[in-house]
C-alpha positions as CSV (number, residue, x, y, z in Angstrom):
1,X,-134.0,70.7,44.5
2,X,-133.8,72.3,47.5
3,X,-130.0,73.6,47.0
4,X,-131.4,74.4,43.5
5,X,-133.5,76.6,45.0
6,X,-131.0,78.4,46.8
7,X,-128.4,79.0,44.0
8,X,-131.3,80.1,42.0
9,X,-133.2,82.2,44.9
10,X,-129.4,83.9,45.4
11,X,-129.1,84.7,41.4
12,X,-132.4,86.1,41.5
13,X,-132.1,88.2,44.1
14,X,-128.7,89.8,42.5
15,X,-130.7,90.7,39.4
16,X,-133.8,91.9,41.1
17,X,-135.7,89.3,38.9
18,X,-139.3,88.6,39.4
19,X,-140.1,84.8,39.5
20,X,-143.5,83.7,37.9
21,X,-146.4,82.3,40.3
22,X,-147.2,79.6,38.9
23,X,-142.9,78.8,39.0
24,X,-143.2,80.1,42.5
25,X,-146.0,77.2,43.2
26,X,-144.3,74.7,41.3
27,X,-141.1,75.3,43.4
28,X,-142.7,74.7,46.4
29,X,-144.7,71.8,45.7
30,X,-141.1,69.9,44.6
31,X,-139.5,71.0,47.7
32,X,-142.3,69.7,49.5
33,X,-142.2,66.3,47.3
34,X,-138.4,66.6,48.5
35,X,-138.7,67.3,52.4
36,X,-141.4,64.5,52.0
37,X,-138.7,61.8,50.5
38,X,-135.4,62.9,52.3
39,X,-137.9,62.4,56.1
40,X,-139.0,59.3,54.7
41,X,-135.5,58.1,54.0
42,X,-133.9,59.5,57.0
43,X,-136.4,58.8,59.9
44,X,-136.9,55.0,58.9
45,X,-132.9,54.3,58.3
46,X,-132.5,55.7,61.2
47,X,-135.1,52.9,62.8
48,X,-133.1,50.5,60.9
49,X,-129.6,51.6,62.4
50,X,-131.3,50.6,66.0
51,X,-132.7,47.5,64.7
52,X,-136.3,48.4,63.5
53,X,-136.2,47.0,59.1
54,X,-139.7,47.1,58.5
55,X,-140.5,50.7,58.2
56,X,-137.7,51.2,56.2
57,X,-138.9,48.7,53.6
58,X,-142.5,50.8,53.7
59,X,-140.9,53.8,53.6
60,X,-138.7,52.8,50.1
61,X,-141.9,51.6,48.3
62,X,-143.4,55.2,48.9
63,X,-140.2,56.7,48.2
64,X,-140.5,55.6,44.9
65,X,-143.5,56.9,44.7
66,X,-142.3,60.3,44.7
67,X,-139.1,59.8,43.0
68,X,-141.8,58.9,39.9
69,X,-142.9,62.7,39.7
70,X,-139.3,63.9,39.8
71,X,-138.9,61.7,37.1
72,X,-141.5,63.3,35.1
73,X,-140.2,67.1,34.9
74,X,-136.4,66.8,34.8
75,X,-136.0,63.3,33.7
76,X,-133.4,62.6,36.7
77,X,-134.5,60.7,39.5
78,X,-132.0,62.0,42.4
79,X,-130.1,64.9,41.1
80,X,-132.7,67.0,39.1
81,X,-131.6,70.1,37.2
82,X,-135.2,71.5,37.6
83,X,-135.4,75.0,39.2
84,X,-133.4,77.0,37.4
85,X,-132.7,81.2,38.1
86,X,-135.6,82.8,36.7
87,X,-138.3,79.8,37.7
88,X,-138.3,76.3,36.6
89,X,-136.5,74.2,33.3
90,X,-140.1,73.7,31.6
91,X,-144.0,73.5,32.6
92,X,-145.3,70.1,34.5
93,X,-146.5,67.7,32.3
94,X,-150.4,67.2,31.5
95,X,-151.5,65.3,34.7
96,X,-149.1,65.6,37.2
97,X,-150.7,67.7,39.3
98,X,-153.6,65.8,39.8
99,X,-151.2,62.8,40.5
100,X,-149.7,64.7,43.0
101,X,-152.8,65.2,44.7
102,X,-153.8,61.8,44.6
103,X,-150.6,60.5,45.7
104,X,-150.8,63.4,49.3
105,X,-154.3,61.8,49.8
106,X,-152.5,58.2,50.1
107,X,-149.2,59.2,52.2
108,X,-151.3,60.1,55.0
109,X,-152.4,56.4,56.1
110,X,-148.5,55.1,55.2
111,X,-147.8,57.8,58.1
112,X,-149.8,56.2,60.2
113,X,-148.6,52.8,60.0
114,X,-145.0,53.6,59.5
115,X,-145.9,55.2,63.1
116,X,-147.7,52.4,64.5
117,X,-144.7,50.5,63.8
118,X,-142.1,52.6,65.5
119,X,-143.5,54.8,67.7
120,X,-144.3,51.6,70.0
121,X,-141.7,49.5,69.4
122,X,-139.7,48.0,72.2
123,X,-136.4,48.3,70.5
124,X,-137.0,51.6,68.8
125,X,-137.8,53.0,72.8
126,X,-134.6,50.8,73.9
127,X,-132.6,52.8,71.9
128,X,-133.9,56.5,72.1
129,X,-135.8,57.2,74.9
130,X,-133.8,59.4,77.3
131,X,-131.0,60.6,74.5
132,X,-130.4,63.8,74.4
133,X,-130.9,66.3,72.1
134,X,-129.9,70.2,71.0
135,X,-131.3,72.8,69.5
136,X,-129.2,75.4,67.4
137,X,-129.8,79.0,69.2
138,X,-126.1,95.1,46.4
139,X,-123.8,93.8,45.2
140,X,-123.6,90.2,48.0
141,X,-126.8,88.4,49.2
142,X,-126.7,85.7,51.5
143,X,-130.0,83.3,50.3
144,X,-130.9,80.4,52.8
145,X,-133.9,77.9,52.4
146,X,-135.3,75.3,54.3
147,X,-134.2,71.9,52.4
148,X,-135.1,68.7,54.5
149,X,-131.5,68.5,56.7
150,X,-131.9,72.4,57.6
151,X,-130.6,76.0,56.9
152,X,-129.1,75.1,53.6
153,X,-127.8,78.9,52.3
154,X,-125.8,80.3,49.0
155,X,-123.3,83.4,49.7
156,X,-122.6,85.2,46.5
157,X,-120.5,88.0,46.0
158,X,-120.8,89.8,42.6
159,X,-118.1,92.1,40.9
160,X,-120.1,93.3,37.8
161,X,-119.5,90.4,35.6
162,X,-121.5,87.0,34.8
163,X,-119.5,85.0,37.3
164,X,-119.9,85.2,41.1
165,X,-116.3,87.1,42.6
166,X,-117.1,84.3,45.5
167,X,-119.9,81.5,46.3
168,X,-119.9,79.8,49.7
169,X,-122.2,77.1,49.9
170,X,-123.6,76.1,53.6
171,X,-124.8,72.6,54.2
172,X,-126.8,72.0,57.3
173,X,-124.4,68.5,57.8
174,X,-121.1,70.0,58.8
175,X,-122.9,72.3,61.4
176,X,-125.1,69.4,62.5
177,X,-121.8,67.4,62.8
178,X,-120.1,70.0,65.2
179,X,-122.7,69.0,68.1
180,X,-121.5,65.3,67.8
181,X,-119.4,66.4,71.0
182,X,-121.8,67.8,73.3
183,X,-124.6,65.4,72.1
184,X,-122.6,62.4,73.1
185,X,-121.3,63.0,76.5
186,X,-122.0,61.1,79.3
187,X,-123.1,58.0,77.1
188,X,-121.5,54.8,75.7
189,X,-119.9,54.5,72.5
190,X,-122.5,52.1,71.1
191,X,-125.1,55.0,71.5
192,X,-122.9,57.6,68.8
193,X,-124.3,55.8,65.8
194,X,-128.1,55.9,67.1
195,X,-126.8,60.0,68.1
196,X,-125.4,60.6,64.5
197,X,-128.7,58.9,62.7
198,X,-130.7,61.5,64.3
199,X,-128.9,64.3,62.9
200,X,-129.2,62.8,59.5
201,X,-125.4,63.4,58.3
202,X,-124.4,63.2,54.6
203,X,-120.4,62.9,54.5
204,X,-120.4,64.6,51.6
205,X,-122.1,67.9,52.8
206,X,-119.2,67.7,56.2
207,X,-116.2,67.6,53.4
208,X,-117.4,70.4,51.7
């Protein structure tokens, strides 16, 4: 939903359209149910590429937890067609906010224990204590949110008619990809696969 967002933040902004509040709220609590999933995915994988399965097998079981409520507005589990230009496809159904709520209330002890898990473990320290890391220094509108993997940002270029005259899409994976270099100097080959799960790379996004 998050690259939804962007497409839809991008149109918006070309036709100087005003987005409902109560859209505008029910946009960022989705994102949110998004970031949520893809960190849960990502960070406990990534403990399973350096040989911690446990919190991986946590992490899934409230993963589906929260692929239940994006199930419940666009009918799709993974690839939603929710937030559309303009605000969302349709209301949330009766409920779903206070299941929501609920469901914040119960993530916070998983937190915990998924950290008590890693955050201690021998192997999980083996493995990633002492690697290094980076950080990254009208008529067109560059849009860019922040979905779960990073700046993810729609370039649109109108000419006056109904379809964009260009639309560059920027996924956070081919930029994370480009530090693969730098990040992995000076260590030993076994290490680039515990490197690479840390930047949380979808090949899809680097092909693009």
């Amino acid at each position: 939903m998050a690259q939804e967002h962007a497409h839809s933040s991008a149109v918006e902004r070309l036709l100087n359209c005003e987005v409902p509040l109560r859209a505008q709220y029910i946009r960022v609590s989705f994102r949110e149910i998004t970031r949520i999933s893809n960190h849960s995915l990502a960070s406990t994988t990534h403990a399973m590429d350096v040989g911690a399965s446990t919190p991986s097998l946590w992490a899934s079981e409230e993963r589906e937890k929260l692929l239940e409520f994006y199930e419940r507005v666009p009918g799709a589990r993974m690839h939603a067609s929710f937030i559309r230009p303009g605000g969302v496809a349709q209301d949330l159904p009766l409920g779903s906010c206070r299941d929501i709520d609920s469901s914040t209330q119960q993530f916070a002890s998983r937190i915990d224990e998924s950290e008590e898990m890693s955050t201690g473990n021998r192997i999980w320290k083996q493995r990633l204590v002492d690697i290094e890391g980076f950080s990254v220094p009208a008529p067109s509108t560059y849009t860019a949110v922040e979905a779960p993997k990073g700046e993810f940002g729609v370039f649109l270029v109108s000419n006056g008619s109904n379809r964009p005259y260009r639309r560059k899409i920027r996924a956070p994976g081919s930029a994370h990809s480009q530090g693969l270099d730098s990040m992995s100097k000076h260590h030993m080959p076994a290490d680039v696969v515990t490197i690479i799960g840390t930047q949380d790379i979808v090949s899809g996004e680097i092909d693009r």
